[in-house]
TINU-494621 format. One line per field, with one value per residue: residue in three letters; residue number from 1; x, y, z of N, C-alpha, C, O in turn. Coordinates in Angstrom, 3 decimals. Example, Ala and Ser with C-alpha at 12.3 -4.5 7.8 and 13.67 -1.06 7.14 Angstrom:
BEGIN
r: ala|ser
k: 1|2
npx: 13.190|12.850
npy: -5.690|-2.250
npz: 7.800|7.080
capx: 12.300|13.670
capy: -4.500|-1.060
capz: 7.800|7.140
cpx: 13.200|12.900
cpy: -3.300|0.030
cpz: 7.800|7.870
opx: 14.236|13.409
opy: -3.319|1.138
opz: 8.465|8.039
END
This chain:
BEGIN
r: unk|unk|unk|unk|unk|unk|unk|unk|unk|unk|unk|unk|unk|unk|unk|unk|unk|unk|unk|unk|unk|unk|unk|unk|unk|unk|unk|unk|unk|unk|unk|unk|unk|unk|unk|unk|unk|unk|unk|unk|unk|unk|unk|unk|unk|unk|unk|unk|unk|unk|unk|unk|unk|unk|unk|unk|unk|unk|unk|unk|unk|unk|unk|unk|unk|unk|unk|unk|unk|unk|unk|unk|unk|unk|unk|unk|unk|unk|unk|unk|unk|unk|unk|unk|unk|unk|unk|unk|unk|unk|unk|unk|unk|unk|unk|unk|unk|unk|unk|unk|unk|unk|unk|unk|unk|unk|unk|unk|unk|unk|unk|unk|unk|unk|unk|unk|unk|unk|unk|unk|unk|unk|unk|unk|unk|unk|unk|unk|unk|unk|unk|unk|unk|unk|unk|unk|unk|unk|unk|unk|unk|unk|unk|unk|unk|unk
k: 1|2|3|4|5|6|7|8|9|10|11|12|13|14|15|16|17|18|19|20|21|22|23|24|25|26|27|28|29|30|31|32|33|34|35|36|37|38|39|40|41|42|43|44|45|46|47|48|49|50|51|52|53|54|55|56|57|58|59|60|61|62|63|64|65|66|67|68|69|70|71|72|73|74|75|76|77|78|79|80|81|82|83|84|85|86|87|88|89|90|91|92|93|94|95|96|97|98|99|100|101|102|103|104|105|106|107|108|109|110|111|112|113|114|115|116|117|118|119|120|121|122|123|124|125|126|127|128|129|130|131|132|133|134|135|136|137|138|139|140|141|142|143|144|145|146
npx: 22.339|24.397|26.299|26.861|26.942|29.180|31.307|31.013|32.161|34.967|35.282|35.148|36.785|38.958|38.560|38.477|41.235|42.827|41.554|42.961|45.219|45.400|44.357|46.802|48.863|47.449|47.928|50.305|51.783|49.768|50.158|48.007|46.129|45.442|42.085|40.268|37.414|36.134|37.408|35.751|33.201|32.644|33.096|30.416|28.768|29.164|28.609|30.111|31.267|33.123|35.434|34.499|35.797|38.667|41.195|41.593|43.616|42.802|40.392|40.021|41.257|39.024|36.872|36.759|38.187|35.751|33.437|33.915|34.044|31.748|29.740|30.409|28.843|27.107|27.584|28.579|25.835|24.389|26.225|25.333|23.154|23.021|23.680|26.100|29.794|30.925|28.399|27.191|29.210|29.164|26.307|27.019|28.961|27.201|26.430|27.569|28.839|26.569|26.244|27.922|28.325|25.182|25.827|27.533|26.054|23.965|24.687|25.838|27.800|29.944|29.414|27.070|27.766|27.759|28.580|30.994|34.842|35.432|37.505|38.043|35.808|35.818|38.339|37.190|34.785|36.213|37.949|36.186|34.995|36.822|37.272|34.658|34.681|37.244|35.946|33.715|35.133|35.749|34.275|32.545|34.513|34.847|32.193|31.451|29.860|31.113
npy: 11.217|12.630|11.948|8.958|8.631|10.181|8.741|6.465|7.362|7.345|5.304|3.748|4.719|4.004|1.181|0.513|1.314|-0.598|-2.511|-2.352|-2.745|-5.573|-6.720|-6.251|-7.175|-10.161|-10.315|-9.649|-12.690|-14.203|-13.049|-12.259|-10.273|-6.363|-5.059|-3.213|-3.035|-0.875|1.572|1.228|1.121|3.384|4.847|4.474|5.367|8.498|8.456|8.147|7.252|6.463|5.891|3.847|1.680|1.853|1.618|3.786|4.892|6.858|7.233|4.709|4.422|6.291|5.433|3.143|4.110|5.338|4.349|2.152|4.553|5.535|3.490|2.713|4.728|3.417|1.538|2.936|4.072|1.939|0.793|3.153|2.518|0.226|-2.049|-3.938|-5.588|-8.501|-10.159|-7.620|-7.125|-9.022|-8.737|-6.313|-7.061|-8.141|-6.334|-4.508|-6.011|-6.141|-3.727|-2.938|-4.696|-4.383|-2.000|-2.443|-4.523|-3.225|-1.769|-1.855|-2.850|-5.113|-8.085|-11.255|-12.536|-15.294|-16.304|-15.656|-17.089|-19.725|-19.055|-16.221|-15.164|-16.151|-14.452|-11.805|-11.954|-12.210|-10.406|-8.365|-9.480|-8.630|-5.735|-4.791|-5.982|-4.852|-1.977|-2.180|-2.725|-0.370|1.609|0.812|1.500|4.539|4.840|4.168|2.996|4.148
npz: 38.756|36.856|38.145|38.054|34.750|34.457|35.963|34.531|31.786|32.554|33.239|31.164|29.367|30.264|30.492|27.758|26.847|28.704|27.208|24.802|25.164|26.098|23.483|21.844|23.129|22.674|19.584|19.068|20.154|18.775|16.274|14.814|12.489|12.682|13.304|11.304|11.431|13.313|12.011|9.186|10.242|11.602|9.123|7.528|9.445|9.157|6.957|4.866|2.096|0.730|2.137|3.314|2.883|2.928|5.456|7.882|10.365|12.060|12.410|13.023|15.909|17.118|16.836|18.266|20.727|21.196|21.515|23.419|25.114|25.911|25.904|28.015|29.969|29.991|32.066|34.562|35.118|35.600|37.793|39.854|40.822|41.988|40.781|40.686|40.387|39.575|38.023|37.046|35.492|33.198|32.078|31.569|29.455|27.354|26.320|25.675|23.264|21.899|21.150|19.407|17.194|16.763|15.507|13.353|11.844|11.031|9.735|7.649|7.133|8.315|9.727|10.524|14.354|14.177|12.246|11.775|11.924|14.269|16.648|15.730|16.650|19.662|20.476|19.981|21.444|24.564|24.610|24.578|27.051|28.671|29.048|29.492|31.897|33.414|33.040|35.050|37.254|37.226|37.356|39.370|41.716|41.951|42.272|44.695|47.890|49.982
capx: 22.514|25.285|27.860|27.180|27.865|30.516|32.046|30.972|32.504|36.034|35.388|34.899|38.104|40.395|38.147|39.064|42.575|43.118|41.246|43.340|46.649|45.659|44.576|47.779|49.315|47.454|48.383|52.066|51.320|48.785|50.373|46.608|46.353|44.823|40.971|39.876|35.684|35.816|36.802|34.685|31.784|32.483|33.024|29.337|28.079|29.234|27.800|31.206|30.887|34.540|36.319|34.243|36.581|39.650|41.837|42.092|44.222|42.442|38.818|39.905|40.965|37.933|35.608|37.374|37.813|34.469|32.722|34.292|33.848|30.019|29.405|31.019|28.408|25.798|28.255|28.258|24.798|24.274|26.946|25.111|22.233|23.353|24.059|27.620|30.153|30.931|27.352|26.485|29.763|28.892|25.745|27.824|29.546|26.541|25.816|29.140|28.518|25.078|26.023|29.528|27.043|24.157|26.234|28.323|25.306|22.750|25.372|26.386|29.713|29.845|28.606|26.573|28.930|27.880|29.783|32.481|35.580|35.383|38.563|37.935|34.713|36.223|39.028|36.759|34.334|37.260|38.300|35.131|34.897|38.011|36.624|33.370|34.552|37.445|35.109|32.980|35.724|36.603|32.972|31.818|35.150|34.357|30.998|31.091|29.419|31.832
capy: 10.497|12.827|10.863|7.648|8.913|10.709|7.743|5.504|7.592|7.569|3.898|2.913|4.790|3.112|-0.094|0.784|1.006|-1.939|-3.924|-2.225|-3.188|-7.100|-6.880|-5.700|-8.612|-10.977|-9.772|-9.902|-13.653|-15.181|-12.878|-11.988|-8.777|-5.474|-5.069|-2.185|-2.612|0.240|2.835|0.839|1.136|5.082|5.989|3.894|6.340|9.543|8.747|8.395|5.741|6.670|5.858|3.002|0.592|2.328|1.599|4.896|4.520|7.924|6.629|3.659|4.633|7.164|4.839|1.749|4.461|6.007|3.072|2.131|5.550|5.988|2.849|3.050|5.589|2.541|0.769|3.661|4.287|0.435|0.922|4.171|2.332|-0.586|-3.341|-3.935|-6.678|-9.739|-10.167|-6.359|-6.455|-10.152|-8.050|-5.365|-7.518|-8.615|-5.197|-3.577|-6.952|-5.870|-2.424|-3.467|-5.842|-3.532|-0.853|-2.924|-5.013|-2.344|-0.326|-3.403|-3.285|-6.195|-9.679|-11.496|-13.498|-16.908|-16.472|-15.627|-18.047|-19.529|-18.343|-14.857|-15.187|-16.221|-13.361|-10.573|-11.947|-12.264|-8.965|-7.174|-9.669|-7.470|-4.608|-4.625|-6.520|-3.440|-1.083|-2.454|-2.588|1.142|2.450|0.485|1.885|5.069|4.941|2.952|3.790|4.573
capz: 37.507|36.314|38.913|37.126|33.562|34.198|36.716|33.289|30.696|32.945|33.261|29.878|29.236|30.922|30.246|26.575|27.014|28.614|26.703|23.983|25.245|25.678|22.489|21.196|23.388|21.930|18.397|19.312|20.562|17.949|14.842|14.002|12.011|13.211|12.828|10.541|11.372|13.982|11.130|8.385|10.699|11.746|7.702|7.593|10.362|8.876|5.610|3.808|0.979|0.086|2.997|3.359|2.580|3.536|7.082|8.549|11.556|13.114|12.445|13.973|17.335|17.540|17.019|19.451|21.918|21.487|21.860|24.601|26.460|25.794|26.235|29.738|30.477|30.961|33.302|35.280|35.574|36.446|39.699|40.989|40.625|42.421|39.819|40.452|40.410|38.100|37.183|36.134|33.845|32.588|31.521|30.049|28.025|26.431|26.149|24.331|22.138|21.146|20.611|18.315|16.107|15.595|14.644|12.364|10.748|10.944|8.207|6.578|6.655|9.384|9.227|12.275|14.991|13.956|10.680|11.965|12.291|15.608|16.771|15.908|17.991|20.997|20.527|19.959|23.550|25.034|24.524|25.101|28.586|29.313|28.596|30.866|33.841|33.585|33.034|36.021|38.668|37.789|37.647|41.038|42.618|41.589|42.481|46.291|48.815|51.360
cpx: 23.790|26.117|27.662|27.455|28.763|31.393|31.982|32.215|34.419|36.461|35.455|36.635|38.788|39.705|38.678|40.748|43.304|42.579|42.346|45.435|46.734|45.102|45.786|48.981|49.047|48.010|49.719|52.026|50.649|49.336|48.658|46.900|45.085|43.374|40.599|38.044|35.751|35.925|36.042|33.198|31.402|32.513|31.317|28.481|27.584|28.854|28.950|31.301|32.625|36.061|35.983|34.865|37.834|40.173|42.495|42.409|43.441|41.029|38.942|39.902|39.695|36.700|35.655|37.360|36.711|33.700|32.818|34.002|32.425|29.278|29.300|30.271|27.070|26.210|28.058|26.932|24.305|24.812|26.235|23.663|21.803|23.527|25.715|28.379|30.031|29.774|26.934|27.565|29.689|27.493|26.003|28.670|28.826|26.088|26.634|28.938|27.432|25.576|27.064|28.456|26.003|24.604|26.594|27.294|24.610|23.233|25.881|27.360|29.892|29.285|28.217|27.865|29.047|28.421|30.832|33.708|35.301|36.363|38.645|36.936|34.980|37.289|38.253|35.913|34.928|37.555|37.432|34.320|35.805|37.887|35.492|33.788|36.090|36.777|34.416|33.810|35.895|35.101|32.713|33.037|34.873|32.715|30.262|30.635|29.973|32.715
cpy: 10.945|11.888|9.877|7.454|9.311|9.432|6.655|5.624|7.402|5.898|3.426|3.509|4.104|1.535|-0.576|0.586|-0.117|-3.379|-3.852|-2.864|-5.076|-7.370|-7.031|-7.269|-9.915|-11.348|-10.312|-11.674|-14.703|-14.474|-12.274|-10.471|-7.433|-5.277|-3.619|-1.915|-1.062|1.635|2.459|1.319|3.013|5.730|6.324|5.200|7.714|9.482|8.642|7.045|6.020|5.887|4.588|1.920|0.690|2.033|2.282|4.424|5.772|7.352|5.807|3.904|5.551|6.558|3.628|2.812|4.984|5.497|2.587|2.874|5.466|4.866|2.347|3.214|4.348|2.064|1.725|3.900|2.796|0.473|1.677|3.765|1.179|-1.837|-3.349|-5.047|-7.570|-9.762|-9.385|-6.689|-7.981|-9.345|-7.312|-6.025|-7.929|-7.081|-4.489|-4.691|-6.277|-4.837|-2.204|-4.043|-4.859|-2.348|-1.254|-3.066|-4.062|-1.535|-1.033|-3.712|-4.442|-7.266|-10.431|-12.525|-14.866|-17.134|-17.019|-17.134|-18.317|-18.673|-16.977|-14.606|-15.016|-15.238|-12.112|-10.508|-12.202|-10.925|-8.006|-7.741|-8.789|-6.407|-4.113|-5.306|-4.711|-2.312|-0.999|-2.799|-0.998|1.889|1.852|1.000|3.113|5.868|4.476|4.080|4.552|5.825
cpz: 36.799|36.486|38.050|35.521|33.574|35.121|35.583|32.350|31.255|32.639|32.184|28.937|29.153|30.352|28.524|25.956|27.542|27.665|24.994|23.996|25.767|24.243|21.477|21.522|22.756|20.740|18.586|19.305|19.028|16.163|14.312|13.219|12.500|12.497|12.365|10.618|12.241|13.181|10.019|9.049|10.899|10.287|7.624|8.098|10.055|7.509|4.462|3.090|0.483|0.716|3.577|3.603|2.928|4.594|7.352|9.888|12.686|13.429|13.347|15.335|17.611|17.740|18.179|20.649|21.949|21.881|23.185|25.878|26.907|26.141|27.824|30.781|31.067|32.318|34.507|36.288|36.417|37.857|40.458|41.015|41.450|42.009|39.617|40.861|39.310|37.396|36.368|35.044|33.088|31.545|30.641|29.295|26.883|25.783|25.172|23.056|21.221|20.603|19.263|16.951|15.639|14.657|13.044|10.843|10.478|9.584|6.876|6.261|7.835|9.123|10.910|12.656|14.249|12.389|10.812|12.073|13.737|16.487|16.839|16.330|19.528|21.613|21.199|21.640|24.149|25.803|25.025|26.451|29.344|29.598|29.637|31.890|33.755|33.477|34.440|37.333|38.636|38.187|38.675|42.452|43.074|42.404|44.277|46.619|50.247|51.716
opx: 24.412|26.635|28.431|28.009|29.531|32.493|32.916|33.027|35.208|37.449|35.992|37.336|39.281|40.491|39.118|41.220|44.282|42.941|42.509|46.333|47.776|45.493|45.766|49.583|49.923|48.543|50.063|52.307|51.161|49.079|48.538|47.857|43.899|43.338|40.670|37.455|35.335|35.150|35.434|32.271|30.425|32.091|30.786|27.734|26.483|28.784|28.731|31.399|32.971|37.123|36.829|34.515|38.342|39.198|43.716|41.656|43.494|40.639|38.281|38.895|39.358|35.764|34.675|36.607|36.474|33.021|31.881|33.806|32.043|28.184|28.419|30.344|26.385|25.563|27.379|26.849|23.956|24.146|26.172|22.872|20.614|23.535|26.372|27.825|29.266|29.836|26.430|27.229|30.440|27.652|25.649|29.154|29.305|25.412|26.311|28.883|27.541|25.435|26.894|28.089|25.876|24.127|26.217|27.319|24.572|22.576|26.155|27.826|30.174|28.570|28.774|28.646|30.073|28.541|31.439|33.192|34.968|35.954|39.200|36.925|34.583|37.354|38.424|36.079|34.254|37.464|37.740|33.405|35.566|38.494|35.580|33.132|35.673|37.371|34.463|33.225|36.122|34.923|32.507|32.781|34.637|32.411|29.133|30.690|29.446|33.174
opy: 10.091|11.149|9.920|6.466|8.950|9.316|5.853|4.742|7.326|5.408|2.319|2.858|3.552|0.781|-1.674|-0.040|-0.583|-4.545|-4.808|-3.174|-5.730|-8.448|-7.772|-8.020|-10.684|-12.450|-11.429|-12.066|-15.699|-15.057|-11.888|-9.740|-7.743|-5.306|-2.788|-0.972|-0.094|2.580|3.450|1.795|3.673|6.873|7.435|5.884|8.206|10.546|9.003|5.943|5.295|5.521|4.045|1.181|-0.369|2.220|2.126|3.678|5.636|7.070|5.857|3.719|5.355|6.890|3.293|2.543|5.252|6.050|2.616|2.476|5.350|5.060|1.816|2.681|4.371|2.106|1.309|3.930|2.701|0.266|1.370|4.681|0.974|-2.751|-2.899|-5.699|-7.475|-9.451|-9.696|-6.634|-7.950|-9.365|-7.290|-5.407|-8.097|-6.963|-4.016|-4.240|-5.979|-4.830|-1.408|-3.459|-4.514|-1.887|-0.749|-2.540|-3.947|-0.937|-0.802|-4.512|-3.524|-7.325|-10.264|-13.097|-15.409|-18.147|-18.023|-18.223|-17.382|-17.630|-16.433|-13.397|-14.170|-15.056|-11.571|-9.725|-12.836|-10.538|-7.041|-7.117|-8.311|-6.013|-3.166|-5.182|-3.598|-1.435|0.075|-3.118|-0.350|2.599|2.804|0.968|3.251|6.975|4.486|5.258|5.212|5.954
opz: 36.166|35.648|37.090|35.039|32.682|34.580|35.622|32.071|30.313|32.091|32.225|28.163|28.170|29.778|28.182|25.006|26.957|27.506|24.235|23.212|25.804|23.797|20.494|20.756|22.360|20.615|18.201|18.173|18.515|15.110|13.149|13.475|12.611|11.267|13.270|10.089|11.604|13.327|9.614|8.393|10.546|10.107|7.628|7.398|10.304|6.893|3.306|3.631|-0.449|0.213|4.287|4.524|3.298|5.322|7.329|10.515|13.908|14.562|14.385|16.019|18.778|18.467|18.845|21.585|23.127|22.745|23.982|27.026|28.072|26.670|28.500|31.888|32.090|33.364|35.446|37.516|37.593|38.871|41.649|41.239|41.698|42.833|38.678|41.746|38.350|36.206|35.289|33.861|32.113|30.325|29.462|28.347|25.761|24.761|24.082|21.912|20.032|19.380|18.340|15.931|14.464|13.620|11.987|9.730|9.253|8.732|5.698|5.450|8.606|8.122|11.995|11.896|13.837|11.701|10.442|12.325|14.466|16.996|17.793|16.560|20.330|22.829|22.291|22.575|24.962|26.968|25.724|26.988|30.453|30.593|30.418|32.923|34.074|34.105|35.039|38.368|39.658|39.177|39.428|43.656|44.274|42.847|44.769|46.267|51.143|52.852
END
């Protein structure tokens, strides 16, 4: 079980990082402006009503890559488990979704998808399709059987 968290947490890495540098592309591209929930949601976490509202640039990446890594750690376990390929990370995308959303709404700084603009709907699952199918080629490489 270790192998597949730790083959997760590597995966969700890198799954992180790329999904962070077509983000960035997009951005460049569409002009959108940089999203501030990931340290809204980590002030949320840590109990900080101060910072709440704030767009810490450190919070932010800690919580975009944290998320990312730990989250990873399922992907992982899914490959050494034998759930691997397009379908498992079609799964994990619903899965990094779920876990983005409950955090968010659960603290209340977030609002549910179907609010949202469409547009910034189709961005964000976009982004976090990027995210788990990378995640899920590095953890099933990782993880083969051969």
């Amino acid at each position: 079980m270790l192998n597949g968290v730790v083959a997760g947490l590597v995966a969700g890495a890198v799954g992180a990082a790329v999904m962070t540098a077509g983000e960035k592309a997009e951005q460049a591209l569409t002009g959108r402006a940089d999203s501030y929930m990931p340290a809204r949601t980590l002030s949320a976490l840590l109990g900080d009503d101060t910072t709440r509202t704030r767009q810490t640039v450190a919070r932010n990446w800690a919580m975009h890559y944290g998320t990312g890594i730990l989250v990873g750690a399922v992907r992982g376990l899914m490959a050494q488990r034998g759930l691997r390929g397009p379908g498992a990370s079609l799964l994990h995308t619903g899965f990094r979704l779920a876990v983005d959303q409950s955090l968010e709404n659960g603290l209340g700084v977030g609002s549910p998808p179907w609010t949202w603009p469409r547009r910034e709907l189709l961005i964000d699952v976009g982004h976090k399709a990027v995210y788990a199918l990378v995640t899920g080629l590095v953890a099933d490489a990782l993880l083969h059987d051969g």
